[in-house]
C-alpha positions as CSV (number, residue, x, y, z in Angstrom):
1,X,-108.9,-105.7,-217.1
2,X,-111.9,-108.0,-217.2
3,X,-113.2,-110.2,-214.0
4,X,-109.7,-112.0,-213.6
5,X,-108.1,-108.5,-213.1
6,X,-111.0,-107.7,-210.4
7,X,-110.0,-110.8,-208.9
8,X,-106.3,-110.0,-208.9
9,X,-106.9,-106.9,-207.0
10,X,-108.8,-108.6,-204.0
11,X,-106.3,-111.1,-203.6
12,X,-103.7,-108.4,-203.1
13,X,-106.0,-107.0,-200.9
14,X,-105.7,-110.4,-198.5
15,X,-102.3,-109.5,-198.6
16,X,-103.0,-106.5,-196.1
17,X,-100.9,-106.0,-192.7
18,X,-103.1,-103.0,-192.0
19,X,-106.7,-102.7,-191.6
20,X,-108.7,-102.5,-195.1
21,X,-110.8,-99.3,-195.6
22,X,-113.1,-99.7,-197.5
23,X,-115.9,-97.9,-199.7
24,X,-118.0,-100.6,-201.2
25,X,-122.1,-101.3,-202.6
26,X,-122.5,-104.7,-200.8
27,X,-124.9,-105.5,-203.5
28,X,-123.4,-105.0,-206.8
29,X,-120.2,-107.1,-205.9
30,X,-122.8,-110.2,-204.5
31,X,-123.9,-109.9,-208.1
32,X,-121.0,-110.6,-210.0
33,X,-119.3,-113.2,-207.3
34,X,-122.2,-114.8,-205.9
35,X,-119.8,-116.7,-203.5
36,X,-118.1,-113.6,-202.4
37,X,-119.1,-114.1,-198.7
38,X,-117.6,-117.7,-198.6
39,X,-114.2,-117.3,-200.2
40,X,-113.1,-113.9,-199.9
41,X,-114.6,-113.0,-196.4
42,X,-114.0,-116.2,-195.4
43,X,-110.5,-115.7,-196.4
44,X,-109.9,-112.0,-195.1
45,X,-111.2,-113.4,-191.4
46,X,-109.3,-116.7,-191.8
47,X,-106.4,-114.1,-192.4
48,X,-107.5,-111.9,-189.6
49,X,-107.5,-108.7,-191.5
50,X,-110.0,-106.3,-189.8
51,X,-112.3,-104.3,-192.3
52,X,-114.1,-100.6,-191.5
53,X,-116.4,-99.9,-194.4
54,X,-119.0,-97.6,-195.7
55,X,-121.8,-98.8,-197.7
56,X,-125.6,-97.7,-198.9
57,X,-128.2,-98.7,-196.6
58,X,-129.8,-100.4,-198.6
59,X,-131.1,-104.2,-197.8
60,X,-127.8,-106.0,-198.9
61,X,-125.9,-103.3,-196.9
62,X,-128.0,-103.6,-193.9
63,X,-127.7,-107.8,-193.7
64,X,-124.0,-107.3,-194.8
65,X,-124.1,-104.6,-191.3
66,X,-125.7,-107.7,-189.2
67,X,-122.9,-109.9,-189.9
68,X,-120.2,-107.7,-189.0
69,X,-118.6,-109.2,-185.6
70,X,-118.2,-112.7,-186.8
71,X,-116.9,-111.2,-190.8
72,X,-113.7,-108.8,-188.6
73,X,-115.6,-105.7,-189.6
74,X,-117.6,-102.8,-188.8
75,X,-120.1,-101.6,-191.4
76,X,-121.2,-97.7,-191.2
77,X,-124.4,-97.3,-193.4
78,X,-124.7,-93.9,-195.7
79,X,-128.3,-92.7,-197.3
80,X,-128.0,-95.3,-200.8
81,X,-130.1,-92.5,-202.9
82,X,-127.0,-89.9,-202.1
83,X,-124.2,-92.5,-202.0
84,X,-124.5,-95.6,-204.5
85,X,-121.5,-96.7,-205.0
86,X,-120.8,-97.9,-208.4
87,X,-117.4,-99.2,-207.8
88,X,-115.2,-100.1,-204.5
89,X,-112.2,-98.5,-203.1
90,X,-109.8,-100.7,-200.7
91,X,-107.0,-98.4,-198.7
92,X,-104.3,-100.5,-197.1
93,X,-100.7,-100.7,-196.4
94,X,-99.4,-98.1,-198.8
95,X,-101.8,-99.0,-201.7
96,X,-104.9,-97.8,-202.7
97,X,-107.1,-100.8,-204.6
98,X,-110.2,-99.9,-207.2
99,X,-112.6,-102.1,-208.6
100,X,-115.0,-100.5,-211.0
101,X,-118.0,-102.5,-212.1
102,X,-120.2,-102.1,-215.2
103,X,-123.0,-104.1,-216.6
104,X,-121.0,-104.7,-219.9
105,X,-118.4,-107.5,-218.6
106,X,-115.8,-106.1,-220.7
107,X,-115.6,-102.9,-218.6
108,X,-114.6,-104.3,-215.7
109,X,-111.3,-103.6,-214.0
110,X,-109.5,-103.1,-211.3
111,X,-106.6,-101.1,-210.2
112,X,-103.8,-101.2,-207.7
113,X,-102.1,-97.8,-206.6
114,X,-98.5,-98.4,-204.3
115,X,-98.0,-95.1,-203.0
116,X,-97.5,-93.9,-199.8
117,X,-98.4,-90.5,-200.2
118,X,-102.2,-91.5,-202.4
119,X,-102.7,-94.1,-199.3
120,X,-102.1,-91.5,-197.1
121,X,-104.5,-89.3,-198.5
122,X,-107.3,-91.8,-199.2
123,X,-107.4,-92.7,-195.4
124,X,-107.6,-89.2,-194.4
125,X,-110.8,-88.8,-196.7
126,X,-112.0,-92.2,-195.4
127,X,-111.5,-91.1,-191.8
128,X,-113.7,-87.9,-192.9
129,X,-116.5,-90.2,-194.2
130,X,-116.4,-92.7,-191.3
131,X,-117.1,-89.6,-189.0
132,X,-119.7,-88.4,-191.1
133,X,-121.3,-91.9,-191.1
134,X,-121.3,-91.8,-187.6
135,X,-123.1,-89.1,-187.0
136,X,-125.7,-90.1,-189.3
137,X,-125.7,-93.2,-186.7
138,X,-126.0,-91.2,-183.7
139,X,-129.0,-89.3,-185.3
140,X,-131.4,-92.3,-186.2
């Protein structure tokens, strides 16, 4: 619980042999780790894990978007008023990471799943949304 348990989680997720999927509001997580960009992108690339995610196109998600070859990542934008992510969701490996955020401190969390089967599933409904966000692409 708390921001050190938030923390815990995206280490593990630097621990991933497999691509991150990824469901995340680029802005709310620049708010409470202003450094994100630095040390844990920094990291993840230094690692050379690869990220696909789907974010609100919003103006943090469409800078984040800009600066996805040199971050190891491709962005896919969704409409922010019908998809504003309040937490994020990380699918590697066999687990299945959430971070939830909330303005009261003490509400924040985060969560690590191990199973094959809920990774499983969780990339199937990722690889649904990724199409979906592509077509959205193609249509603008």
């Amino acid at each position: 619980a708390g921001w050190d348990g938030v923390l815990r989680v995206y280490q593990d997720t630097l621990t991933a042999g497999s691509e991150l999927l990824n469901f995340a509001n680029s802005a709310l997580v620049r708010r409470f780790w202003a450094k994100y960009d630095e040390e844990y992108v920094a990291e993840r690339v230094r690692r050379g894990i690869r990220l696909r995610g789907i974010a609100p196109d919003d103006e943090t998600g469409r800078c984040v978007h800009g600066d996805d070859k040199a971050a190891l990542r491709e962005i896919r934008l969704v409409p922010a008023k019908d998809f504003d992510f309040n937490n994020e969701i990380n699918i590697y490996d066999n687990k299945v990471a959430i971070t939830s955020f909330a303005d009261d401190p003490q509400h924040l969390f985060g969560v690590i799943i191990e199973s094959k089967e809920v990774a499983g599933t969780q990339r199937q409904i990722f690889e649904m949304a990724w199409r979906y966000a592509g077509l959205l692409k193609r249509k603008q």
